[in-house]
C-alpha positions as CSV (number, residue, x, y, z in Angstrom):
1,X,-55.2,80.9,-49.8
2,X,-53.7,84.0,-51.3
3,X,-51.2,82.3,-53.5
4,X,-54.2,79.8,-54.7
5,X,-56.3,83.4,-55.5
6,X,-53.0,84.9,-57.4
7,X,-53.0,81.8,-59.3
8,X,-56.4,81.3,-60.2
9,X,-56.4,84.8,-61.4
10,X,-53.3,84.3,-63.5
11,X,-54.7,81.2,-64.9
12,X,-57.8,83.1,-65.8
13,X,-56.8,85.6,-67.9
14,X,-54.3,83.0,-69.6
15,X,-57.3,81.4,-70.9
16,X,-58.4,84.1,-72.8
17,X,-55.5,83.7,-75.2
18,X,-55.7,80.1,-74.7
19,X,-56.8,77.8,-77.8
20,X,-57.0,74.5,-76.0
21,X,-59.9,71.9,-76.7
22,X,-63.2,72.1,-74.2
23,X,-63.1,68.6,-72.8
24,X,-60.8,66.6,-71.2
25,X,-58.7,64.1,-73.8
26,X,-56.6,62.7,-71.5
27,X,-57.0,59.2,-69.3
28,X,-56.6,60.2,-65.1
29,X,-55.3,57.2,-64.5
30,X,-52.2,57.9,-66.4
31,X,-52.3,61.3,-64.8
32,X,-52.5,59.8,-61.4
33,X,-49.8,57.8,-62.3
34,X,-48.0,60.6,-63.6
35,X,-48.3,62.8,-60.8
36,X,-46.9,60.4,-58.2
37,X,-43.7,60.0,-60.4
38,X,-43.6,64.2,-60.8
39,X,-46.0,65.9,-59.0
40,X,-46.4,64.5,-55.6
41,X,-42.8,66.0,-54.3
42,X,-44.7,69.2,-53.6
43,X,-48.6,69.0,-54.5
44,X,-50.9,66.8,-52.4
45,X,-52.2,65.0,-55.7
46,X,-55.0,62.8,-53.9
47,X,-58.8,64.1,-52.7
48,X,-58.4,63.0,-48.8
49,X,-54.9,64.9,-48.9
50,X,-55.3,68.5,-46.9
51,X,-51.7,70.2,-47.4
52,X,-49.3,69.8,-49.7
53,X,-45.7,68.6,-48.7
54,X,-44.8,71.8,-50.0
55,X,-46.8,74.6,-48.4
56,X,-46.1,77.1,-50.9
57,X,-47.9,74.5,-53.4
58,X,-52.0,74.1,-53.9
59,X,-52.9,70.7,-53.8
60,X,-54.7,69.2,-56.8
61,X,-58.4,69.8,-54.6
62,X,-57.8,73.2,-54.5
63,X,-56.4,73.7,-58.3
64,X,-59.7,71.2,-59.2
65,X,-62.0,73.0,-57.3
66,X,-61.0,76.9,-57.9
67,X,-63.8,78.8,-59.7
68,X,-62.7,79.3,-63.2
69,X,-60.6,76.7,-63.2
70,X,-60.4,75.0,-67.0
71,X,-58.4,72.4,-69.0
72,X,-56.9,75.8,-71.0
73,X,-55.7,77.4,-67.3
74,X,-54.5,74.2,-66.7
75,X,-52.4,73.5,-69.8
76,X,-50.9,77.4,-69.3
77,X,-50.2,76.5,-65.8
78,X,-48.3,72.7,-67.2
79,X,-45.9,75.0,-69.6
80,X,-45.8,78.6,-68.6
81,X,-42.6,79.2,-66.7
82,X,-44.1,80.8,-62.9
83,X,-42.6,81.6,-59.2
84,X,-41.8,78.0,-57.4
85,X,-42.8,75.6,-60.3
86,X,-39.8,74.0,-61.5
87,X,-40.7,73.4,-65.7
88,X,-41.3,69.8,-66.6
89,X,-41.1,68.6,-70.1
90,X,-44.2,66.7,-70.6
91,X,-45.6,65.3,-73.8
92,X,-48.7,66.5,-75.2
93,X,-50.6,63.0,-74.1
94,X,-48.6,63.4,-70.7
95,X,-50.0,66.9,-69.7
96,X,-53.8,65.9,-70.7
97,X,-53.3,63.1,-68.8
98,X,-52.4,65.1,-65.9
99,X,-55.2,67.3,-66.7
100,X,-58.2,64.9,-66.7
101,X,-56.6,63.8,-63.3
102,X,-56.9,67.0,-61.8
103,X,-60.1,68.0,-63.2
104,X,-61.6,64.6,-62.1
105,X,-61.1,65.3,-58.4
106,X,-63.9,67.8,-58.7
């Protein structure tokens, strides 16, 4: 739970240099899709899923679910370098995709 905290709190205060559009653009069906190819390794990407395979990793509930959470914390998290998250080279349409995934577990 603390990890999830330092993250949300991170993410937070990226927003407020964030410029990233209010709503969701992307389809979460391509980010589900997505996130099984990439994610899924480490995250739990699925509602009904209560620990990721890699315990050091939030699943996609929790990062949906944490207060404050936004598509601009998001997007930081998707191309800001951090501890444990190996950096993925996703297009644009790719990481709103992923987005509108996670943000549609809530």
């Amino acid at each position: 739970m603390k990890r999830v905290v330092c993250l949300v709190t991170f993410l937070a205060l990226s927003v407020a240099v964030s410029h990233v559009h209010a709503q969701a653009t992307g389809d979460p069906r391509e980010g589900l899709t997505l996130a099984r190819q990439v994610c899924s390794e480490c995250h739990a990407i699925r509602r009904g899923q209560v620990r990721s395979p890699n315990s050091r990793a939030p699943t996609f509930l929790e990062l949906a679910t944490a207060p404050g959470m936004t598509i601009a914390a998001l997007s930081v998290a998707l191309t800001t370098p951090h501890a444990g998250m190996p950096m993925f080279r996703f297009t644009t349409e790719q990481r709103e995709d992923v987005i509108a995934y996670i943000l549609s577990l809530r």
